[in-house]
N, C-alpha and C positions, 0 to 999 in steps of 0.2 A: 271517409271520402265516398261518396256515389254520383253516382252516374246515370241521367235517362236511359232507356232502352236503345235511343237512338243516339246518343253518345258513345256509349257501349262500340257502337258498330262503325261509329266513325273513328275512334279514337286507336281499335284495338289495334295490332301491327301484329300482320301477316309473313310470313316465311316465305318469298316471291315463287320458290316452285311445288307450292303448296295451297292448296282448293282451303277455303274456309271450313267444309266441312273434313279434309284430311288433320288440320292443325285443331279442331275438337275432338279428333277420334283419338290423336296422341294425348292430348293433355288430360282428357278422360280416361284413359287407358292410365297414366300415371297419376291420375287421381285418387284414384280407385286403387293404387298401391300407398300412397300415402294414409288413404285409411285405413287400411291392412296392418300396417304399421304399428298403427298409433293403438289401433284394439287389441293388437298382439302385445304391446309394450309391456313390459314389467320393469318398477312395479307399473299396475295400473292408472293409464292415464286418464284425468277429468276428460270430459266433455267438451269442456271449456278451451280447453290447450286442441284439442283436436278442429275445433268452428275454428279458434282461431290461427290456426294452421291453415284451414284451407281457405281461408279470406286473404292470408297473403299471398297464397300462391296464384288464387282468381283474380288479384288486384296486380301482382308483379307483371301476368303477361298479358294485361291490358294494353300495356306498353313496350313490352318488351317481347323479342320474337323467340320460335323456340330453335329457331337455328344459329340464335346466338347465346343461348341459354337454354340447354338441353334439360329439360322436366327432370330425371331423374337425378342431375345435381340442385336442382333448387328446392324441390321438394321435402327433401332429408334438412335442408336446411332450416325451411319456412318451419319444420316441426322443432326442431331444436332451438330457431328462435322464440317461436310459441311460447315453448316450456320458460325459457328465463321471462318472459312477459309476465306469461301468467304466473310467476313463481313455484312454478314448478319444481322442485329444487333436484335436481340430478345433474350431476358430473358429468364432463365429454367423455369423459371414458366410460361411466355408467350407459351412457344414450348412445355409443355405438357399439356397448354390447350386446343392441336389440337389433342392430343390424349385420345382415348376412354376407358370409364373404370377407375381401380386404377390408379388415377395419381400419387398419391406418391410414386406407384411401379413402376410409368414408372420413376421417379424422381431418384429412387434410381439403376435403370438397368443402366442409363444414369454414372451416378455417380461410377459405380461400375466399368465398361465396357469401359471407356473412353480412360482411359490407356492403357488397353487390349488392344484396340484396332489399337492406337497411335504405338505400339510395335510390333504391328502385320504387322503393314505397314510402319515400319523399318526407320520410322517416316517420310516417303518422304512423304508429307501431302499437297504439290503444285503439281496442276492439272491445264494443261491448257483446257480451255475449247472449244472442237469442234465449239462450235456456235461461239465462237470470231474467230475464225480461217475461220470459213465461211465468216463473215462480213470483216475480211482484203481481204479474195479473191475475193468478189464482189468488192470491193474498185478498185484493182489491173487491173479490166477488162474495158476495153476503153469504152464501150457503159452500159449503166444502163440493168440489165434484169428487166421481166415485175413483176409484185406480186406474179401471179401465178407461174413464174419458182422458185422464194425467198421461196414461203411458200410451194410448193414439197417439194424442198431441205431439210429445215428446219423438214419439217413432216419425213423425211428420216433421218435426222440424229437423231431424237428421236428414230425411231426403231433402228438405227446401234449401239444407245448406252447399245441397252438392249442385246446386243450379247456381245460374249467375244472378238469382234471389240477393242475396246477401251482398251484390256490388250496386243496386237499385234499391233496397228497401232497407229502412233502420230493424235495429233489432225489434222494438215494440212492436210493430208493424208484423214482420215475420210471424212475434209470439201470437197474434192476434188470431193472423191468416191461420195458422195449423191448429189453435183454440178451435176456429168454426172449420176445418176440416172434422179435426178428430169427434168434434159435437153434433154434428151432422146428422138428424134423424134421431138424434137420444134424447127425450122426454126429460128434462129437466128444468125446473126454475131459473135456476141462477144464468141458465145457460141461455133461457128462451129471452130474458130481460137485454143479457148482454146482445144475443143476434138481434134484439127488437130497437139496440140502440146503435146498432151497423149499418143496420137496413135507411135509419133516418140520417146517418152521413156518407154522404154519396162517396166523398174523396175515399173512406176505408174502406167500401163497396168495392172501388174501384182498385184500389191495393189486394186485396182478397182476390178478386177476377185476375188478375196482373199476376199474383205468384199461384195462384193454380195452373195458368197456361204454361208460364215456364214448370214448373213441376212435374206436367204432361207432355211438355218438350219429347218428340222422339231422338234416342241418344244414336247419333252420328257413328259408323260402321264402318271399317275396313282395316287392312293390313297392318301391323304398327309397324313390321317388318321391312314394309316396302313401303312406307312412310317415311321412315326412318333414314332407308337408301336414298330417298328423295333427300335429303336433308345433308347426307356426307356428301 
């Protein structure tokens, strides 16, 4: 499922005693724990379970507010549902011994929230994931690129996924835009052919323009403390 940029803004649902800019500074604030999470996991969690962890938690509160669904019970969830998606195979009991504190409350937020959740995302619960869409399009390219231009890329598409990138743009798209980031200035063949056949489709031009701007998005600031207050 996506969404224009301007659908985005009409559709999302707001917390009435909460500014647009306080309800990004929470949900970034527990975004940014859910990827803590997930990179701390053991065992080690793919890539893959992590995108698509945080595409349901950017799609859930499109719709949904966070004062009636507090980020730090959905989050824990959207990653545990992740993991059974992507077959990740780990036990509820394995998956809340990565997390801190009551585990049996993290056991039962899980348990409670699941469906919530599943409902809230109108059950479309396949996700492709950007990084596969990276790895067919390196396939696609006549000449091999070097590690360096592979692990830009890649370190880019981890940022473009923390943006609301990923609720407007398909994965191809994404893998395309951080391809001509991380290639940027580097002398290559394979790489000057694929920008030379960018440049002559306006619409990918224009996808490329459209997630760098969000990517250089400035991230929203303030108290999550007295955000929070606002919310009880």
């Amino acid at each position: 499922m996506y969404f224009s940029q301007k659908e985005l803004q009409e559709k999302r649902v707001l917390h009435p005693k909460l500014s647009v800019e306080e309800q990004e500074s929470l949900l970034k604030f527990y975004q940014n724990i859910l990827l803590d999470f997930c990179s701390n996991f053991t065992p080690p969690m793919p890539s893959g379970v992590t995108h698509t962890a945080l595409v349901y938690y950017k799609r859930f509160y499109v719709t949904h507010s966070v004062g009636d669904f507090h980020p730090k019970t959905i989050l824990v969830t959207c990653v545990f549902l992740a993991c059974k998606v992507m077959e990740f195979n780990v036990s509820l009991s394995q998956f809340v011994s990565n997390v801190k504190g009551d585990r049996q409350r993290a056991v039962n937020i899980i348990l409670d929230n699941e469906l919530v959740l599943m409902k809230g995302l109108d059950y479309r619960l396949g996700v492709v994931s950007p990084e596969k869409a990276l790895n067919g399009l390196l396939l696609q390219l006549k000449r091999p690129l070097s590690a360096e231009v592979i692990a830009a890329a890649q370190m880019e598409l981890n940022l473009v996924m923390q943006t609301d990138a990923c609720l407007v743009f398909s994965a191809s798209q994404l893998a395309l835009s951080c391809l001509c980031f991380a290639g940027a200035g580097k002398e290559d063949d394979a790489l000057d052919s694929l920008f030379n056949q960018l440049e002559k489709d306006n619409r990918l031009s224009d996808v490329r323009e459209a997630v760098w701007t969000l990517k250089r998005a400035p991230v929203a600031s303030g108290s999550v403390k007295s955000i929070e207050k606002k919310i009880y």
